[in-house]
C-alpha positions in Angstrom: -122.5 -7.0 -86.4 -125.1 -5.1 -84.5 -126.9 -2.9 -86.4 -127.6 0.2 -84.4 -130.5 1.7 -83.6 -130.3 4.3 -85.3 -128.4 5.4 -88.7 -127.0 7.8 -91.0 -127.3 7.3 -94.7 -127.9 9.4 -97.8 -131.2 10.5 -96.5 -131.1 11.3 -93.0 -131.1 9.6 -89.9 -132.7 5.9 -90.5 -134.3 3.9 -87.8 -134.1 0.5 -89.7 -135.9 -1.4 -87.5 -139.4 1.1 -87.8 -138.9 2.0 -91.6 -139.0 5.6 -90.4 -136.8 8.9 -90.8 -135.7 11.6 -88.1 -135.5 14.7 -90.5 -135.0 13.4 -93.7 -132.7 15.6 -96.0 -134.4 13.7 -99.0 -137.8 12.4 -99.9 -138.9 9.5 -97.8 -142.5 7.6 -97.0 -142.3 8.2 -93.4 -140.5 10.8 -91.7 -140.8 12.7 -87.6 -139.8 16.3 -88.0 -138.1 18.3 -85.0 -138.9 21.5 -86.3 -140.1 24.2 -89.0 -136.9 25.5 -90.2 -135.5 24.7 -93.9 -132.8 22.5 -93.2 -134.7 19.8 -90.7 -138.4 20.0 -92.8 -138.7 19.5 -96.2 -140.5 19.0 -98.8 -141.5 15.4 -100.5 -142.1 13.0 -97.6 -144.9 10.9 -98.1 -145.8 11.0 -94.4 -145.1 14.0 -91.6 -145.4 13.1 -87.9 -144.4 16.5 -85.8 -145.1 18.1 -82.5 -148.8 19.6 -82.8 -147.6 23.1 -82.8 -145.4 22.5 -85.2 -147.7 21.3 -87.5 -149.3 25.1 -88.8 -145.4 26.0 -89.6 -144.6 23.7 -91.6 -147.6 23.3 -93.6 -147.2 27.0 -94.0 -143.8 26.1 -95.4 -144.8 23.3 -97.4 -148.2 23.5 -98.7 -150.2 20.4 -98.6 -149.1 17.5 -96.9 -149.8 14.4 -95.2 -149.1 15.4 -91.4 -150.3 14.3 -88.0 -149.4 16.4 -84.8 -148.9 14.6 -81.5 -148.3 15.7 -77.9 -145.3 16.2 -75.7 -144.1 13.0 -74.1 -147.2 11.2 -76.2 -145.6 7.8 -77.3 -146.1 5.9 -80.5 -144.9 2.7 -81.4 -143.6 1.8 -85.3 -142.4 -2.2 -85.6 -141.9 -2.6 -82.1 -139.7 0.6 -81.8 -140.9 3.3 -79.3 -141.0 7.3 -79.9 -141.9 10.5 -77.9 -141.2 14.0 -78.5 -139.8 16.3 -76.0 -139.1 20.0 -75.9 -136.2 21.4 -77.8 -136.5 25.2 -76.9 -134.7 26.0 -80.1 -138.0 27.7 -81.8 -141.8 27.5 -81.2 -143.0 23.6 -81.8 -139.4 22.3 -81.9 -138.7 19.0 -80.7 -136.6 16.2 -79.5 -137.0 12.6 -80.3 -136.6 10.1 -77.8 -136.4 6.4 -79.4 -136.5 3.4 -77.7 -135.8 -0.5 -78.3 -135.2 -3.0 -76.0 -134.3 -1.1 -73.5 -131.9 0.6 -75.3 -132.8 4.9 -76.0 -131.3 7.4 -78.6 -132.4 10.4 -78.5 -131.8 13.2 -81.6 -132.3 16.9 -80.8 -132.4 18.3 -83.6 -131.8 22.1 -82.9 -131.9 23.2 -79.2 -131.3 26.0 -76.4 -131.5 25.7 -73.1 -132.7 29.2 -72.0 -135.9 29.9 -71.6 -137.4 32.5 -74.2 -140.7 33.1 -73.1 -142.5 31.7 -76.4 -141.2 28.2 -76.8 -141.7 25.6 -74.6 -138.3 25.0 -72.5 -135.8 22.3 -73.2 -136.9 19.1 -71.1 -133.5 16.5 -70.2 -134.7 13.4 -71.4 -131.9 10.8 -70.3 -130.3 8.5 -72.7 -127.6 5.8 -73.3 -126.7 8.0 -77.1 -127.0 11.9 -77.2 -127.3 13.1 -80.9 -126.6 17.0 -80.3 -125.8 19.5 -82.6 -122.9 22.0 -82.0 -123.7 25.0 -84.0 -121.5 27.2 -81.5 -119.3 24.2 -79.8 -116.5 26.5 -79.5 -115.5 27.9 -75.5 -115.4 31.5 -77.5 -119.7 31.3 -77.3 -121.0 32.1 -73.9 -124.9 33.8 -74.2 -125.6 36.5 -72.1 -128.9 36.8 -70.8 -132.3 37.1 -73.3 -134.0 40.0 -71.1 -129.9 42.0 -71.2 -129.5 41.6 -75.0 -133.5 42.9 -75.8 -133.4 45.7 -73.4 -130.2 46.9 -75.5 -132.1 46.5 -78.2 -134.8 48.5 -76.9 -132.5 51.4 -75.8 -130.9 51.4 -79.5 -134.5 52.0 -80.8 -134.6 54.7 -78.5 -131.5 56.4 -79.4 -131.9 56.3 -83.3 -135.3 57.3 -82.7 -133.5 60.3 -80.7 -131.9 61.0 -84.2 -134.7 61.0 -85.9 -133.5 57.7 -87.5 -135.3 54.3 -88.7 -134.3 51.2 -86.9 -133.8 48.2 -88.9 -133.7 44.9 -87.4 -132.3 41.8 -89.0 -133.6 38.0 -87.7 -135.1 34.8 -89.7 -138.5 35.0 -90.0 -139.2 31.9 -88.0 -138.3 31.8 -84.5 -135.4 34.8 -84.2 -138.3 37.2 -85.4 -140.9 35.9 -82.9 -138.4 35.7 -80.1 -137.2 40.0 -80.9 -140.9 40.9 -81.7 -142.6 39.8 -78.1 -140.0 41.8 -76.4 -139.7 45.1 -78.1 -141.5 47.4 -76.5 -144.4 49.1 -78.5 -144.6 52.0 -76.5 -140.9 53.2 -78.0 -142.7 53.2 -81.4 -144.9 51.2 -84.4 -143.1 47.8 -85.5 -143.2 47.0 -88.9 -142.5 44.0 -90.7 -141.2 42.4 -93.5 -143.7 39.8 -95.3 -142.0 37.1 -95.0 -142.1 37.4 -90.7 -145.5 39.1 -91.2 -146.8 35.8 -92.9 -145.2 33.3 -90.1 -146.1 35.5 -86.9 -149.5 35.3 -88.3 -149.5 32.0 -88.1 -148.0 31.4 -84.8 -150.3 34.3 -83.1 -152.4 31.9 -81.9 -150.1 30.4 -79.7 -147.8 33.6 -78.7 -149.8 37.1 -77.1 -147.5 39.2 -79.8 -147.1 42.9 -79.7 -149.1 44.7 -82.6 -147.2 44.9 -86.1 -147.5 47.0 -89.6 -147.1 44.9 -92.6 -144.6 47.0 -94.9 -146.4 47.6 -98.4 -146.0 49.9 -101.5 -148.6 52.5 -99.8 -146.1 52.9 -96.7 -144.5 56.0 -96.8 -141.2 57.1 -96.2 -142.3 59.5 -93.0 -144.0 56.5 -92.0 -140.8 55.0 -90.7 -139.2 58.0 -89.2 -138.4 56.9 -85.5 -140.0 53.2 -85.6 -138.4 50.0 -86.0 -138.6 47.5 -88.8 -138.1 43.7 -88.4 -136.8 42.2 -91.6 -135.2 38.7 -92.5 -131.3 38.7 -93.6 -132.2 37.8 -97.2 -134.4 41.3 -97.3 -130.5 43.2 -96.7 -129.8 45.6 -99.2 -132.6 45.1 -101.0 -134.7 48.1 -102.9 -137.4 48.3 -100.4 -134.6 49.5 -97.5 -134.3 52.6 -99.4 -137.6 54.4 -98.3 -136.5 54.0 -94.9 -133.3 55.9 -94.7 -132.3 57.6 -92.9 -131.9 54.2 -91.3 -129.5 52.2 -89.2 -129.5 48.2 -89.1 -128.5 45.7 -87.1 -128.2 42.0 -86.4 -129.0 39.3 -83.7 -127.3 35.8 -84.0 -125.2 34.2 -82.5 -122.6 35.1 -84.8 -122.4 38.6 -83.7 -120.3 37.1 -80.8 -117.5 36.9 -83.4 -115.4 39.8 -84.8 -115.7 40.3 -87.9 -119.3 38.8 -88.3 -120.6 42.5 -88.3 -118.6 43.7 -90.8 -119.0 40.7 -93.2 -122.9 41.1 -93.0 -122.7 44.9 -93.7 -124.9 46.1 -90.7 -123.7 48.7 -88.3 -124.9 47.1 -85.0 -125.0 43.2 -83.5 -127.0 41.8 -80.7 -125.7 38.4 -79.8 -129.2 36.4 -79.5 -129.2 32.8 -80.5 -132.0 29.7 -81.0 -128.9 27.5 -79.8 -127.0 26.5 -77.4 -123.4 28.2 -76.2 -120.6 25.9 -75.2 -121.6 25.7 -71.8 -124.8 24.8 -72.4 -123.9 22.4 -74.7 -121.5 20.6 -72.2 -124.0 21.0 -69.1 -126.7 19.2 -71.6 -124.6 16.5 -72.4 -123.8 15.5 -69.1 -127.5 15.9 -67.8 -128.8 13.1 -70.1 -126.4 10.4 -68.5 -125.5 9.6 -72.2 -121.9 7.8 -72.6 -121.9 7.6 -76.7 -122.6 11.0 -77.9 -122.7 12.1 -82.0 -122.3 15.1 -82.9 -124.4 16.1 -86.3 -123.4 19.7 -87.4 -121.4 23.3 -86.3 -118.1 22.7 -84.7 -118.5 19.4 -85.0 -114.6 17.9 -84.8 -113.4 20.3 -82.4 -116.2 19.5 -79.9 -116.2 16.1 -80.2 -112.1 15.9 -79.6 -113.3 17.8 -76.1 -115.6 15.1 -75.1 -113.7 12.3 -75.9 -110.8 14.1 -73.6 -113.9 14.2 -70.8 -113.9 10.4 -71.4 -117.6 10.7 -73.5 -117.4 8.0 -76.2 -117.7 11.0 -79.0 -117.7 11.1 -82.8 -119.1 13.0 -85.7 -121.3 12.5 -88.5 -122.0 14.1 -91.8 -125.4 15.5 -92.3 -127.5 18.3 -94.0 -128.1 20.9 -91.1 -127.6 24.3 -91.2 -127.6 25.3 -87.2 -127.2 28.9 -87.5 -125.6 29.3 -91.3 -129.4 29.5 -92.7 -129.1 33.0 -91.7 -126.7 34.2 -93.4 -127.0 32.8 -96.2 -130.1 31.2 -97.2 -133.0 33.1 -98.7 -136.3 33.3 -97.5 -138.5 30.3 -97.9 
């Protein structure tokens, strides 16, 4: 039996051959990271290889580790077995692996998009003979509309609850969602303040991303203070003590789920702006076909229901069991 080239164990995904992980849901020595988020970077490896950029967020995340930071399309060999990293446009420094043996290539994308979002670098098509794809909103229900409609009705509510003499409340996770709403709100409607938890990441990704200005929210802000101006906030900070200096207030969302009903409601905020890090079905499908792959695994979201579809395009389509979040993280996990 031929072992393939890469696997999916109790750990993560295992490329037997190099002794090496692709984000590891549990410790191991050597592990390549796609990206900063929770559920793709944790803590414990003995050994963290990662896009360069990436390499500030997760230590940021994680505290002291072993970590080196390579380029874009940079290869490095392990046992014979060759890698690269190539842009995921899921979040600032997120990546895809490309992995390569005797002629054969896999390639795992961890979390992607394919719209362009101004602060990440764009998804790259790297072809393939096996796709690993997530499918966080693999249902035909998700189609995106465009980044620069959804912010400038985000923009226009600031206006309008500034109008009212309201605070604006925003709700995305602090790494990537936040980054993505803050360099398009415009400061001239108002101050932005922020959260610590986004204050502490956008610090460290200012470097790299010409941000708007921000206010870090302490215990000397006042209550007038927020009269007309907008606060960015992760999901975990809802309902929390600190919102109540701020009313009168009106909050709202941006995910992906705000494209269902429903999803409003459940997450008790009285506005949603469908924004996502991920890809819609359409981008999904147009991705899939663009790497030429014909055996395609499908990792986590809607994972049976998409893979059904592919394998009735004639794709050669299954799932597998893993760790990942997609877009659940931000409902319900707490702030790291």
């Amino acid at each position: 039996m031929i072992t393939p080239l890469l696997a999916f164990n109790e750990n993560g995904i295992y490329c037997s051959i190099a002794d090496v992980y692709l984000d590891p849901w549990k410790p191991v020595d050597k592990a390549i990271i796609t990206h900063g988020h929770a559920d793709h970077s944790r803590w414990g490896h003995k050994k963290y290889i990662t896009h360069k950029t990436n390499v500030p967020i997760i230590v940021h995340r994680l505290g002291n580790i072993n970590v080196s930071g390579i380029e874009w399309n940079e290869s490095f060999i392990i046992n014979n077995v060759k890698f690269s990293l190539h842009p995921a446009g899921h979040i600032i420094g997120s990546s895809q692996v490309r992995v390569e043996h005797k002629g054969e290539v896999w390639v795992f994308t961890g979390d992607y998009k394919t719209e362009d979002d101004g602060i990440s670098v764009p998804y790259e098509v790297v072809k393939c003979n096996t796709f690993i794809t997530e499918c966080t909103f693999g249902l035909p229900a998700f189609k995106w509309i465009p980044q620069a409609e959804v912010m400038e009705n985000i923009n226009n509510w600031w206006l309008e609850n500034q109008a009212e003499g309201k605070t604006s409340v925003l709700f995305g996770y602090s790494l990537g969602k936040a980054q993505r709403l803050l360099k398009y709100l415009n400061p001239e409607i108002g101050r932005i303040y922020t959260h610590g938890a986004i204050e502490n990441m956008t610090n460290v990704l200012r470097p790299l991303v010409d941000f708007p200005h921000t206010t870090l929210i302490t215990r000397d802000t006042k209550k007038e203070d927020f009269v007309g101006n907008i606060v960015l906030a992760p999901p975990s900070a809802h309902g929390g003590t600190w919102i109540r200096k701020m009313t009168p207030f009106v909050t709202a969302s941006a995910s992906g789920w705000m494209a269902f009903r429903g999803a409003r409601r459940r997450r008790a905020v009285d506005k949603g702006f469908v924004l996502s890090d991920h890809c819609d079905w359409y981008s999904l499908l147009d991705s899939i076909k663009a790497t030429g792959a014909e055996k395609i695994i499908c990792t986590h979201g809607y994972t049976d229901i998409f893979s059904k579809y592919l394998r009735e395009l004639g794709y050669d389509a299954r799932t597998e069991k893993t760790q990942y979040e997609g877009e659940l993280s931000e409902i319900d996990k707490t702030e790291e």
